[in-house]
N, C-alpha and C positions, 0 to 999 in steps of 0.2 A: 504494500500500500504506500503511495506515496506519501512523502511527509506534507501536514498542512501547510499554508501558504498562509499571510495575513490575505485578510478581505478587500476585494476592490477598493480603491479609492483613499485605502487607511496606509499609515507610515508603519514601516517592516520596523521589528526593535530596533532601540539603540547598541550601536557597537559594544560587543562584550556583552551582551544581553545572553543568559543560557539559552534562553528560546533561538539563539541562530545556530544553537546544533541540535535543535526540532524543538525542545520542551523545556518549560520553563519550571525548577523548583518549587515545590509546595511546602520545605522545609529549611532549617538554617536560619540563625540569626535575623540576616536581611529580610526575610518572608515575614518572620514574625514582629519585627517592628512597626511594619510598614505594608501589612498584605493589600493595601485599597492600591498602593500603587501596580502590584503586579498584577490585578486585576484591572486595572485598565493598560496596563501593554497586552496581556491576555485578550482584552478584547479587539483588539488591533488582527487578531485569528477570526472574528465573528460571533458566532455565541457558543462555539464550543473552540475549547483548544487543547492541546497537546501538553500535559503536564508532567512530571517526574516527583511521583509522593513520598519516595526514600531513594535509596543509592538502588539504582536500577530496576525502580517498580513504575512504570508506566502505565499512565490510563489519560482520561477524556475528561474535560473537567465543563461544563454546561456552565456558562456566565449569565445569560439570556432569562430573565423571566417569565418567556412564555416558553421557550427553549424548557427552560427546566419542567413545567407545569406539564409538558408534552409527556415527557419523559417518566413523571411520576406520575399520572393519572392512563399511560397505556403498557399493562400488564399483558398486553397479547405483541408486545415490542421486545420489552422489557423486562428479564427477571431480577428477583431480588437474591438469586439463590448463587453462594458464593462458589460451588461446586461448578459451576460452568467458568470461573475463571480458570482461562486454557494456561495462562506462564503459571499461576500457579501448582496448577495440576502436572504441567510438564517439567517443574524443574527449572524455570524461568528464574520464578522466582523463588527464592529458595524460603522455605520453612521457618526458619528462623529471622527473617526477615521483623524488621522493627514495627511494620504496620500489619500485618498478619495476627496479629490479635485482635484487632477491629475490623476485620475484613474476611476471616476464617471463619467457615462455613458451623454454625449452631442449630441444632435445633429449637428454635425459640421462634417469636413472631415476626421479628425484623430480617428472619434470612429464609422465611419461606413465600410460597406461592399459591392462590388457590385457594384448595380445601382445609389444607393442614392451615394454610397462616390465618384462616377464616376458625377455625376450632384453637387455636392458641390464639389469638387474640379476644376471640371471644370468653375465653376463661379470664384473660386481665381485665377486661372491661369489666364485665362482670364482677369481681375482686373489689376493684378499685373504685364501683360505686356504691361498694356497701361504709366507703370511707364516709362520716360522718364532717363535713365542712366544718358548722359551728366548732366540734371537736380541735378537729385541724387546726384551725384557728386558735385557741384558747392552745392546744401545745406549741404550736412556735413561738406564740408570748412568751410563753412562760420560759421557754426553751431560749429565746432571743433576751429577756431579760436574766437571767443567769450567766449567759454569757458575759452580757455589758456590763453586771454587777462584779465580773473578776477581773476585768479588767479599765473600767470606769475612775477606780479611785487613782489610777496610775499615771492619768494626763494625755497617755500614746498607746495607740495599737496597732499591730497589723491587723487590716480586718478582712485579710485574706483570711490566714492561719489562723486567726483567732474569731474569727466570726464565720465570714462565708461559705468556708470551706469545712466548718466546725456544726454551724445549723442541720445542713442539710442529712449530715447523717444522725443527727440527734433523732431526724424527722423520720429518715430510713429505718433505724435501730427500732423506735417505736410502731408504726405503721408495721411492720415485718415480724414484731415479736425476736427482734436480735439482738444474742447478749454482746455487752461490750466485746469482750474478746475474740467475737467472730468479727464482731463491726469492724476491728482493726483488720484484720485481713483481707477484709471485705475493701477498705478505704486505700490501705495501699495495693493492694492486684489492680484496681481500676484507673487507681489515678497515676501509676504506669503505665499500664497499655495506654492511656490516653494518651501520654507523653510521646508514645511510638519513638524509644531509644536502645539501646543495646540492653536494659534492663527490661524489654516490653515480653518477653519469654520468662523469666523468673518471674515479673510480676502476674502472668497469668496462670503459672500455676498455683502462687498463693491465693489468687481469685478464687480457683477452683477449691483449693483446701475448706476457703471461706462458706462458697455457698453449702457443701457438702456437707459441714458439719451443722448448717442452720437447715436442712432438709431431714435430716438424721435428726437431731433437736425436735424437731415439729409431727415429722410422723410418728415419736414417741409422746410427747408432750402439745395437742393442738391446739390450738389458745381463739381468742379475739383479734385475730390479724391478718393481714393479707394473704402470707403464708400459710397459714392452714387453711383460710378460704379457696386459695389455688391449690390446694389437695384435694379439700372437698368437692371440687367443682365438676360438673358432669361429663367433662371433659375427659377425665380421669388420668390426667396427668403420670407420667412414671417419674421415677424417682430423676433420672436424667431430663427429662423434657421440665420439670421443676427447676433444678437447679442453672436451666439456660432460659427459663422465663426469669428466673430470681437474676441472672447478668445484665439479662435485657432493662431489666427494671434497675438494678442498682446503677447502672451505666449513663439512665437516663432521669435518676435521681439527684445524683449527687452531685460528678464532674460536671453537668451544665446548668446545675440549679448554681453551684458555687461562684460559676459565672456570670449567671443571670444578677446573680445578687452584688457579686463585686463589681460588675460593669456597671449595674445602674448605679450602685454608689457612685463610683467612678464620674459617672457623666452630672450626675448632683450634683456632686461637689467640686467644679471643674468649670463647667457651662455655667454661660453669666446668664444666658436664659432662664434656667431654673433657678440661679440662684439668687436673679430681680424677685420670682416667685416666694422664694425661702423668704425673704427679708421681707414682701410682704405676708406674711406670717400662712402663707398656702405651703403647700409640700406636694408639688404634681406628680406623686408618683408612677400613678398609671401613665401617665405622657413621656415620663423616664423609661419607664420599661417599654414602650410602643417603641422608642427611639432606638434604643438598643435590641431588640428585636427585628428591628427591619437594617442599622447601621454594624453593628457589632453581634452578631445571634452567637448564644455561646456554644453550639457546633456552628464552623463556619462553612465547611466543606464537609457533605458526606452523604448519606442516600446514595448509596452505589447500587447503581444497577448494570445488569451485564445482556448486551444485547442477542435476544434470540436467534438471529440470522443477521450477516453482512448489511445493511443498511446505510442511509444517509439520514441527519440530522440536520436544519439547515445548511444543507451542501455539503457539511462534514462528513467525510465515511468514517462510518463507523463499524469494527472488527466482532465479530460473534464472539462474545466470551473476553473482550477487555473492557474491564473495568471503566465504569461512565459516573462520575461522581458530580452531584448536585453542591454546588458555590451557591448556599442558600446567602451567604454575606455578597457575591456579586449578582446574583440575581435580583435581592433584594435593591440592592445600589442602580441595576441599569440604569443608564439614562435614559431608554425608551418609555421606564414609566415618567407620568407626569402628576402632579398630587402630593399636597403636606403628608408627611408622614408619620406628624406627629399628632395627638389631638381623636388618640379613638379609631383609626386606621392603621383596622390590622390586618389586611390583605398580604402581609407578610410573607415569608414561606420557611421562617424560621421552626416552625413545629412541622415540616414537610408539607406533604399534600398528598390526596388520592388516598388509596386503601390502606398507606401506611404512616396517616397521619398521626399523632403523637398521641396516646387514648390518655395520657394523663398531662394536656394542658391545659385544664383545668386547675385541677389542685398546685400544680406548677407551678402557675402565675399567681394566686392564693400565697403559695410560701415566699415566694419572692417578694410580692409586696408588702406584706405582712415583715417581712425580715429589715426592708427598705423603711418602712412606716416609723418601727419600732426603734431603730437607730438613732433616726433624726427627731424624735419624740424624745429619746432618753439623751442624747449629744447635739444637740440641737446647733452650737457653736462648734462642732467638728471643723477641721478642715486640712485637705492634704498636707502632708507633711513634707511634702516634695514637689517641685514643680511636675505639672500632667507628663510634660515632653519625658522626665526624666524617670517616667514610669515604666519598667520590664514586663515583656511578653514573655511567656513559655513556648518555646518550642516546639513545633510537630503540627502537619499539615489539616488536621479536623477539627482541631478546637479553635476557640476566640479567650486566651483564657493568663489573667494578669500572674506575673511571678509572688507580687504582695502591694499592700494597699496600705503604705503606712500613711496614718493620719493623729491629730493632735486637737485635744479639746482640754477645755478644764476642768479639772478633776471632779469627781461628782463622788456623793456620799452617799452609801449602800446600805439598805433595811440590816442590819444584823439577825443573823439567821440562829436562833436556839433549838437546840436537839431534846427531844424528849426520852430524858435515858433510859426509860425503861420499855418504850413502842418503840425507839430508833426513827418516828417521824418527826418531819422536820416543821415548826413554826414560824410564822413570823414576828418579829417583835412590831408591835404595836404602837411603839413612839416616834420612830423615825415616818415620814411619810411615806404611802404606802406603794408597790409601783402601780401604774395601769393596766398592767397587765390584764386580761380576762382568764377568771379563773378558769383552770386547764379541765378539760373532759377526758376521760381515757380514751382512746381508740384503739388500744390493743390491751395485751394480758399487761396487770400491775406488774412491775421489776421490784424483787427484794435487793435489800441492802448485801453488800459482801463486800468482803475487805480484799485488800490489793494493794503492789507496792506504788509507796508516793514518788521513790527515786525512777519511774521510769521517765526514758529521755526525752519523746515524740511526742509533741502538742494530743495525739488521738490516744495517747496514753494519760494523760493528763485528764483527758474528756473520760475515758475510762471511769476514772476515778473518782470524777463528777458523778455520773452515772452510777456509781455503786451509793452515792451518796457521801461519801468521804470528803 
């Protein structure tokens, strides 16, 4: 096949551009400071181009807004199934390849087709709407305030590491019925492979270790949670088809909830737009998150599909079985669209589209705002603590996703918290005022208290240890 060409009429890259030895990186430094730029030399190809997503993994990357919408809503084009990627299957690409844990073939809902992805999704839907909102709600308070409470009196936080990245598996752990010490294995497997580095093979077998032991957990012990609801469900899940719905879900839980949440901070406290808003005493959250949803989505590139037969894509050919991957961040961007895209338009394509649009953005957008709300309620005078430009990107071609978000406010004074020695539950003392929280509703099985060592080193060991109550 020949290599693509830019589009009539458009200027060929700049000299030294990767794209003039056919394809242009989706990873490395330069990609992740700066991905809007290479997304418009990209479009300088049309609305589909020729990209490089690690050291020798080639695919199709769809720029295009309708371009991509073609692509995700025609499943008699299109599979989602990773088994038809032919370099991988032949040795192309090799196995251990750093993006092959995000892209290697699961049985779960996001890699099938059909009938199967129609009976595994319909056991998560199902699942996921027996989650109670009000509930939801009142635990990320409470969960959002605990956070802010350990780190509030101190003046500075990252609110990667200590917030954004920290919520959402509070929200997993619960919702899932999982005890800390799987959460930990759970939290780093994933947010490795996210990374797609030479560690994305270790991390995905401690992934596995993770879910296997909260599957093992649950079909001995069934509780009020997700997890035993997707056992119970008529689907009849096996013990493996469980543990790569539990990937699918913590994949789409965590790594891009932690983004959602640190990006809108990010754009808050940054943009004088919002931040004329702040000062007049409004907090546009939702218009934060619409903004970062269509600008920054926290997958940026992904929805891979792999085409059923030889085809073209506007005039692009495209190979049976190479990898075609959705640029929800340039899709999002085209210039062909026209329209504010702030302000309640959410025509976006940050939760995908077509039959494998995202079945939990809903409660998604729920935790993020609620996460976003509760910040700027308790740190109201936050503000970066570093200029925006001199803020770090992570690495690795599918996320949108900051390295840390340090920020600085003035110290705030925290409810003191008394223990009742003989229940081991916890009170609040009643003289300091009180927070706003709304009190928490369970939505899964109650966690008993257990002890645990304080000297561990890792932030999710620390959350650990919150979690036991300690």
């Amino acid at each position: 096949m020949a290599t693509p060409q830019p589009a009539p009429g458009t200027s060929p890259p700049p000299p030294g551009c990767p794209a003039h030895a056919g394809r242009m990186s989706l990873y490395g430094p330069e990609f992740a400071a700066d991905p809007a730029a290479t997304y418009e030399r990209l479009r300088t190809y049309g609305t589909v181009a020729p990209v490089e997503i690690a050291p020798g993994v080639h695919a199709s990357l769809v720029t295009g807004y309708e371009s991509a919408l073609e692509v995700l809503r025609s499943p008699e084009r299109f599979s989602k199934d990773p088994r038809r990627w032919r370099a991988l299957a032949d040795g192309t690409v090799p196995a251990d390849s750093p993006v092959v844990p995000m892209m290697m073939y699961r049985p779960n809902a996001l890699f099938t087709d059909g009938d199967e992805h129609a009976r595994l999704r319909g056991a998560i839907t199902d699942s996921l709407s027996r989650v109670d909102p009000n509930a939801l709600r009142g635990y990320v308070e409470q969960s959002a305030d605990t956070l802010i409470d350990r780190f509030g009196p101190k003046g500075q936080a990252d609110l990667l590491s200590e917030y954004g990245a920290v919520l959402p598996l509070l929200v997993f752990n619960q919702l899932f019925g999982c005890p800390p010490e799987t959460g930990d294995k759970l939290v780093q497997g994933m947010s490795g492979i996210f990374d797609a580095n030479a560690d994305s093979e270790k991390a995905n077998a401690v992934l596995t270790e993770g879910v296997a032991e909260l599957v093992a957990l649950k079909r001995e012990r069934p509780g009020a949670d997700v997890t035993s609801w997707l056992m119970a469900h008529p689907a009849q899940l096996t013990d493996e088809e469980m543990m790569h719905q539990l990937v699918v879900l913590m994949g789409a839980g965590t790594e891009p909830q932690q983004n959602l949440i640190c990006n809108g901070l990010r754009l808050l406290l940054s943009d004088d737009r919002f931040g004329g808003d702040l000062a007049g005493g409004s907090m546009p959250v939702e218009d934060a998150l619409d903004e970062v949803l269509w600008t920054d989505p926290p997958m940026a590139n992904y929805a891979v599909h792999y085409p059923l037969h030889d085809l073209e894509l506007d005039g692009t050919p495209l190979r049976e079985g190479e990898p075609v991957l959705i640029s929800l961040a340039a899709a999002n961007t085209d210039p062909a669209l026209a329209g504010d895209r702030r302000g309640g338009n959410r025509a976006h394509l940050a939760w995908s589209a077509g039959a494998h649009t995202c079945p939990a953005k809903s409660p998604a957008r729920l935790i993020a705002a609620v996460a976003v709300e509760k910040l700027l309620d308790r740190l109201p005078d936050a503000e970066l603590a570093v200029g925006v430009g001199r803020l770090e990107w992570r690495q690795g071609p599918f996320h949108r996703a900051l390295a840390a978000l340090p920020v600085r406010f003035p110290p705030i004074t925290v409810p003191v918290v008394t223990t009742d020695k003989t229940s081991g539950a916890r009170t609040w003392n009643t003289n300091p005022a009180p927070s706003s929280s709304t009190p928490p509703v369970p939505t899964s099985t109650e966690r008993e208290p257990e002890s645990g060592n304080e000297d561990r080193r890792r932030w999710w060991s620390s959350l650990a240890r919150w979690w036991r109550g300690q």
